[in-house]
C-alpha positions as CSV (number, residue, x, y, z in Angstrom):
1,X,-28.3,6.0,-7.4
2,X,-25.0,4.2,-6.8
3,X,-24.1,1.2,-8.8
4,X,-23.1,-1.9,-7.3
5,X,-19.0,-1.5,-8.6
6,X,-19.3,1.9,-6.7
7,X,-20.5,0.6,-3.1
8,X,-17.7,-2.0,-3.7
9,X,-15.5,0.7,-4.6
10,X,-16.2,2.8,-1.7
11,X,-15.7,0.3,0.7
12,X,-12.4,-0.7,-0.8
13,X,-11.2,2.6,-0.2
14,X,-13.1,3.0,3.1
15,X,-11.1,-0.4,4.2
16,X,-7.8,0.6,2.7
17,X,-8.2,4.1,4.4
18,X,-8.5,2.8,8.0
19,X,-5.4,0.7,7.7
20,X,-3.1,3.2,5.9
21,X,-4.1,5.6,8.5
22,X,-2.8,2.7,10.9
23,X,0.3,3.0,8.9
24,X,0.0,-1.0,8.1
25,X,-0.2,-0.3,4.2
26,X,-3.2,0.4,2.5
27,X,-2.1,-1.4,-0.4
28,X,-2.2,-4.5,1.1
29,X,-5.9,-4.2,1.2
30,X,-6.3,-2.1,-1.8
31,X,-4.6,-4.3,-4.4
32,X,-6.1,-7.6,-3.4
33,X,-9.7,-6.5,-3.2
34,X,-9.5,-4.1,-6.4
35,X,-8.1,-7.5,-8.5
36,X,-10.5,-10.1,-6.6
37,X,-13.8,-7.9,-7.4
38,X,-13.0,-5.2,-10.1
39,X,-10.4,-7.5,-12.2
40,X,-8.3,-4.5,-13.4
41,X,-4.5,-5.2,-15.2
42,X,-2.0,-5.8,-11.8
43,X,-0.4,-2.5,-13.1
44,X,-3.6,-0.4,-13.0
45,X,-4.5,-1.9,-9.5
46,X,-1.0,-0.8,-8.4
47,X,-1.5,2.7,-10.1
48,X,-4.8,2.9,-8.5
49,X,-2.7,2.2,-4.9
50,X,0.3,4.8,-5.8
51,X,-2.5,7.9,-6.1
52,X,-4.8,6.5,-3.0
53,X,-1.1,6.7,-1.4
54,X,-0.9,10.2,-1.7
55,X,-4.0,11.9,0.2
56,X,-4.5,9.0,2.9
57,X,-0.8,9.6,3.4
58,X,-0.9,13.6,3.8
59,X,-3.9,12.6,6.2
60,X,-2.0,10.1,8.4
61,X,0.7,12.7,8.4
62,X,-0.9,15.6,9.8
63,X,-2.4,13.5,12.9
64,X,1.4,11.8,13.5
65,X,2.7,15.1,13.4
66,X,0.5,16.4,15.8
67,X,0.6,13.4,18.3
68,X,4.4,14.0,17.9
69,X,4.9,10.5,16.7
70,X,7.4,11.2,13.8
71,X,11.4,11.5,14.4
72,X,12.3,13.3,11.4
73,X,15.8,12.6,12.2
74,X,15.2,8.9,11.1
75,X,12.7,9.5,8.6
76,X,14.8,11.4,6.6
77,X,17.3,8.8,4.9
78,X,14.6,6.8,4.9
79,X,12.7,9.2,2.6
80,X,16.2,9.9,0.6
81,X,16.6,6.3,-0.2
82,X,13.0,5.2,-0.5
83,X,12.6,7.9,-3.1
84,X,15.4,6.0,-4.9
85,X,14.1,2.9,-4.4
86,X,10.9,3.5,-5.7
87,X,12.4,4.7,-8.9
88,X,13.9,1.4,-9.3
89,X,11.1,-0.3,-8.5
90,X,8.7,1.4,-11.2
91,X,10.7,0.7,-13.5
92,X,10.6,-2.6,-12.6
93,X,7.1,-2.9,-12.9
94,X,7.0,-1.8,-15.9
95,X,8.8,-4.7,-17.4
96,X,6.8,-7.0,-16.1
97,X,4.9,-8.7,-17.5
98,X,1.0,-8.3,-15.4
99,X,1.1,-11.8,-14.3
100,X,4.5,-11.8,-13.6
101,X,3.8,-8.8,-11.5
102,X,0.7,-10.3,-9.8
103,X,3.0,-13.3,-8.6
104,X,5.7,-11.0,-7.6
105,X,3.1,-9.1,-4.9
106,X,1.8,-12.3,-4.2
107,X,4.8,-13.9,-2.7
108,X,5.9,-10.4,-1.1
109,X,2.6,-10.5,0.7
110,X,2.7,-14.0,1.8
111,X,6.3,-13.3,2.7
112,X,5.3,-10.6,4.9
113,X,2.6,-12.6,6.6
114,X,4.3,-14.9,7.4
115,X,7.4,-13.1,8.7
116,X,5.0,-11.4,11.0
117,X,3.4,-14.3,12.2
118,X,7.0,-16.0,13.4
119,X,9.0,-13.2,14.3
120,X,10.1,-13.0,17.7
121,X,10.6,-9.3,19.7
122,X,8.1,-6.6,20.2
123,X,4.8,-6.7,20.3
124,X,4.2,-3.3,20.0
């Protein structure tokens, strides 16, 4: 029989899944809801988001590929210079402090939110 922590487990992931796949960021839901309900260290809930990154992402992949929804030709220095950047950034992290860490995704989420909720352009 499945424990409590597990069913909220699998819905985090279940949640986090569906908007990844959306490619809005599974993180975004992942992080928050592992810290509110399972309490882990900021670093493990990130960890925990880095390895859910990798399959959902293959996943998402494959279906954009196949709707022809991808311009490689764009996607590519992206990739290049994200792979840098993320090199930067974990090491970042880990010199941070968790609560520092916690407060820095914090304010990059609410950032985010409310860039989106003011900025002018697309709706698409």
């Amino acid at each position: 029989m499945l424990g409590s922590e597990t069913i909220i487990l699998l819905l985090i992931g279940l949640g986090a899944g569906i908007v990844s796949g959306m490619g809005m960021g599974g993180g975004t839901i992942l992080i928050p809801a592992l810290v509110l309900t399972i309490n882990p260290q900021q670093h493990t809930a990130q960890s925990v988001n880095l390895l859910f990154f990798i399959p959902t992402a293959v996943v998402a992949l494959i279906i954009h590929i196949k709707n022809k929804h991808i311009d490689f030709k764009m996607a590519v220095p992206i990739i290049a210079f994200g792979m840098c950047g993320s090199f930067v950034g974990s090491w970042l992290a880990m010199r941070l402090a968790g609560g520092e860490l916690k407060r820095l995704f914090g304010f990059f989420l609410l950032a985010m939110s409310i860039y989106e909720m003011f900025r002018k352009g697309k709706n698409d």
